[in-house]
C-alpha positions in Angstrom: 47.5 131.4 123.4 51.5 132.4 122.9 51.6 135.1 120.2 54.2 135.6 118.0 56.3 137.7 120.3 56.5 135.4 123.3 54.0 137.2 125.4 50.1 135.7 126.4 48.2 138.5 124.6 49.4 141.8 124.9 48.1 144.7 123.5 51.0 145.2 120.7 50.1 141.5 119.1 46.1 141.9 119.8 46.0 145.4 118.0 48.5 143.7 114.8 46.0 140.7 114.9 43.3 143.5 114.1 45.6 144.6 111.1 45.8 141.3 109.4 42.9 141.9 107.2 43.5 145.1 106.2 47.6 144.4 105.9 46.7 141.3 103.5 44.1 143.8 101.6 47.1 146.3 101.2 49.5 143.6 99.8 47.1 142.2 97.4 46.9 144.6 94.3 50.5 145.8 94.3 52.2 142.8 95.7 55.4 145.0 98.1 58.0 142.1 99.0 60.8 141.8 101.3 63.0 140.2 98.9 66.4 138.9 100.6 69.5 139.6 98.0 72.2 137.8 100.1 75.3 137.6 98.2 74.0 139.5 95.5 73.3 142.8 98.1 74.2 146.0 96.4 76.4 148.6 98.1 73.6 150.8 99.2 71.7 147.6 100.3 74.8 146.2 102.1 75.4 149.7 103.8 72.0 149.7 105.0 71.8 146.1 106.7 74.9 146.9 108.4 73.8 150.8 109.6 70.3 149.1 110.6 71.7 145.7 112.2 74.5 147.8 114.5 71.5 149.7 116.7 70.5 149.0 120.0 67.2 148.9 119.3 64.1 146.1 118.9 64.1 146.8 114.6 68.2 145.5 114.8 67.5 142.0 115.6 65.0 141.1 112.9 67.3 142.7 110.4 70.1 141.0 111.3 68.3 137.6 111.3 66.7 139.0 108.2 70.4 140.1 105.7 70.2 142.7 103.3 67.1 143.2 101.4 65.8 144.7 98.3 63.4 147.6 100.0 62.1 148.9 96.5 60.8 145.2 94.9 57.2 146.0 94.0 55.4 143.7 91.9 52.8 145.8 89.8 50.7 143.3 87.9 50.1 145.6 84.7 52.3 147.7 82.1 53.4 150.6 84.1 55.6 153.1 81.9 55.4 156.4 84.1 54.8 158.0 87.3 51.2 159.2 86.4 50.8 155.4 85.0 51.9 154.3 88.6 49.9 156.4 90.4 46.6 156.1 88.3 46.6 152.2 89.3 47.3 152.9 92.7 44.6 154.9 92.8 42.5 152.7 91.3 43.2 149.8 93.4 42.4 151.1 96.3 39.8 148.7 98.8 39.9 146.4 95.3 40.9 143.3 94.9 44.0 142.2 92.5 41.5 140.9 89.6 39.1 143.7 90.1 42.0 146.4 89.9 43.6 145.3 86.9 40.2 145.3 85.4 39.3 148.6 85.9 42.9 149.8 85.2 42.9 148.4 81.7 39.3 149.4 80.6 41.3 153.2 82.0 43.8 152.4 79.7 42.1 151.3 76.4 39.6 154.1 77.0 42.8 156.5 76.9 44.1 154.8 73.7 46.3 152.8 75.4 48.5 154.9 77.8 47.4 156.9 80.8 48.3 160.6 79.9 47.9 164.0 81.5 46.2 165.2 78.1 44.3 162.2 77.7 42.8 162.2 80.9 41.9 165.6 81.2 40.6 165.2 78.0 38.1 162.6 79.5 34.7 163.3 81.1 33.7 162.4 84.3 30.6 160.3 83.0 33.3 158.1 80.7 35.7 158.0 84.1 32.8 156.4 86.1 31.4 154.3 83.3 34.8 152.3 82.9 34.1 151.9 86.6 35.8 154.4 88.5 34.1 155.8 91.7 34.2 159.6 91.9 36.7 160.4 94.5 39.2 158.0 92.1 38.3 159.9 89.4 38.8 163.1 90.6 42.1 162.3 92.2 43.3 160.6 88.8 42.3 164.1 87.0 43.6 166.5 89.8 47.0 164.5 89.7 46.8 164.5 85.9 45.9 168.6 86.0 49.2 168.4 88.2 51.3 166.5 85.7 50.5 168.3 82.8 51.9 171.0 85.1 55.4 169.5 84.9 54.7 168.0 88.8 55.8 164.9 87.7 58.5 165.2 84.8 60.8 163.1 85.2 63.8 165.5 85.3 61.9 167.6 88.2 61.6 164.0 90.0 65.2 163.4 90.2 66.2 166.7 91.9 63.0 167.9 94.1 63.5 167.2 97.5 61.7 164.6 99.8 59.9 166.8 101.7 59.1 169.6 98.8 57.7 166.8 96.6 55.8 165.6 99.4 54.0 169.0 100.0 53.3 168.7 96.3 52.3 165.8 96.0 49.3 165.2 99.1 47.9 168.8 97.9 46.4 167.2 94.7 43.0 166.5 96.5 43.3 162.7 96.8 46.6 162.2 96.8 47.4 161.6 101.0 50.7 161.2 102.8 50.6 157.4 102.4 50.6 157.2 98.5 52.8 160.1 98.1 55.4 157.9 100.4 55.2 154.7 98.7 55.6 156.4 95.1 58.9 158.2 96.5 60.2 155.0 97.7 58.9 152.5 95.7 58.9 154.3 92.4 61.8 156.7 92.9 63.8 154.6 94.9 64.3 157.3 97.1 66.1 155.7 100.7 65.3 157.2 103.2 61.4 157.9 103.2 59.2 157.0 105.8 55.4 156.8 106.1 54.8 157.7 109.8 50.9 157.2 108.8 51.2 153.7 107.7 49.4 150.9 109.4 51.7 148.1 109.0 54.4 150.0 110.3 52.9 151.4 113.0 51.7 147.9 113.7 55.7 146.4 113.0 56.7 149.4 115.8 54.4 148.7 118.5 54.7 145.1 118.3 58.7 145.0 118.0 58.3 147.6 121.2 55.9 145.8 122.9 53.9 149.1 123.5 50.3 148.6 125.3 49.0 150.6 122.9 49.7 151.5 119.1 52.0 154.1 118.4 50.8 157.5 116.9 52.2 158.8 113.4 54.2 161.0 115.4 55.7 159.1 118.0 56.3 156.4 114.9 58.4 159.7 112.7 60.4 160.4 116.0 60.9 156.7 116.3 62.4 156.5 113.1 65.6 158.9 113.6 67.5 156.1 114.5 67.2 154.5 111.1 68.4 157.6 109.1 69.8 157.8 106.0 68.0 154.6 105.3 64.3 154.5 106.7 62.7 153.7 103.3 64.9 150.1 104.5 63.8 150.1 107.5 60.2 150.4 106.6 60.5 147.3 104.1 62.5 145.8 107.6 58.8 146.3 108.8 56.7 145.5 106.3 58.3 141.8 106.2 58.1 142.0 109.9 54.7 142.2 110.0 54.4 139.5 106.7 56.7 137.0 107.9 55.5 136.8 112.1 52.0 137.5 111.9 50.8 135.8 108.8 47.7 136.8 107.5 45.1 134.5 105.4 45.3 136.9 102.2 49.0 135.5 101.9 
């Protein structure tokens, strides 16, 4: 059998094949799209196509054949109205299906009186956290982060000026919180451009396909990788992502 890249096998498209499952899973309760804006390309979207699609390298390619994308589009399927908000049904969709998620998430919500706040949750035993549903290690992490928040880590005026890597620090010491979560929140909630999640499977699955590496790429081999692609990895990531989408389709889709 051909796969996807050309080749009869290799290790990059066996190890990716393995990652269908659990890539479709990751898709399903926040829907991430590679949405294609074309004409309608902002300046910072058009500036990053044409930084990206000028290197010598296996990424340039597909994102040439690919135009300027949106890399932030993130379809949430409930009301989200702030960064706890965000992360609470992140957290609680975790291993969950769509259905199941928003379920959960809005039992969380009318239990709070209809908004996720740092008070509110605080304010809430574990007992009532588990009954709505809620496992314990979500539970805690949606309390520690709210213990955090009421702190002033996530105000929205400290958001705009923090730095990448200082929020970062903050963000995977709420017990958790890991390095994966805090990434997508900074890029896909912040719109920060140039964030990259080294840890993440489909783009460690996108790299060692597009590189054709035997074997898949560590975290740190992935952050050196991704040098090339500053000021605009959080681009480059959604470049990946839709990679991974587009050429090895998964059954979830």
């Amino acid at each position: 059998m051909i796969d996807k890249c050309g080749c009869h096998g290799c290790g990059a498209c066996v190890w990716a094949q393995l990652l269908l499952d659990y890539i479709g899973h990751l898709r399903h309760a926040c829907q991430v799209t590679m949405t294609r804006t074309g004409t309608r390309a902002t300046e910072e979207q058009r500036a990053a196509f044409r930084h990206l699609s000028s290197l010598g390298d296996s990424l340039a390619p597909w994102v040439r054949s690919t135009g300027p994308i949106d890399a932030y589009e993130m379809h949430v399927p409930v009301d989200v109205r702030s960064a706890l908000e965000w992360f609470a049904f992140a957290i609680v969709s975790r291993q969950l299906s769509r259905a199941t998620a928003v379920a959960i998430y809005n039992r969380l919500v009318a239990q709070l009186g209809g908004s996720v706040t740092a008070a509110r949750v605080i304010a809430t035993d574990e007992r009532t956290m588990r009954g709505i549903g809620l496992s314990y290690p979500k539970a805690r992490a949606i309390r520690g982060l709210a213990e955090r928040a009421a702190e002033g880590l996530l105000e929205p005026g400290k958001l705009e000026t923090v730095s990448d890597a200082e929020l970062r620090r903050e963000l995977v010491a709420v017990p958790g919180i890991g390095a994966s979560s805090a990434h997508r929140f900074m890029m896909l909630y912040l719109r920060r451009p140039d964030i990259f999640p080294a840890g993440d499977l489909t783009v460690r699955a996108a790299v060692t396909a597009l590189d054709r590496l035997d074997d898949r790429i560590t975290p740190t081999a992935a952050e050196q990788r991704a040098e090339l692609w500053r000021p605009y990895r959080s681009y480059a990531t959604s470049y990946l992502w839709g990679y991974m989408w587009e050429t090895h389709p998964s059954r979830h889709r």
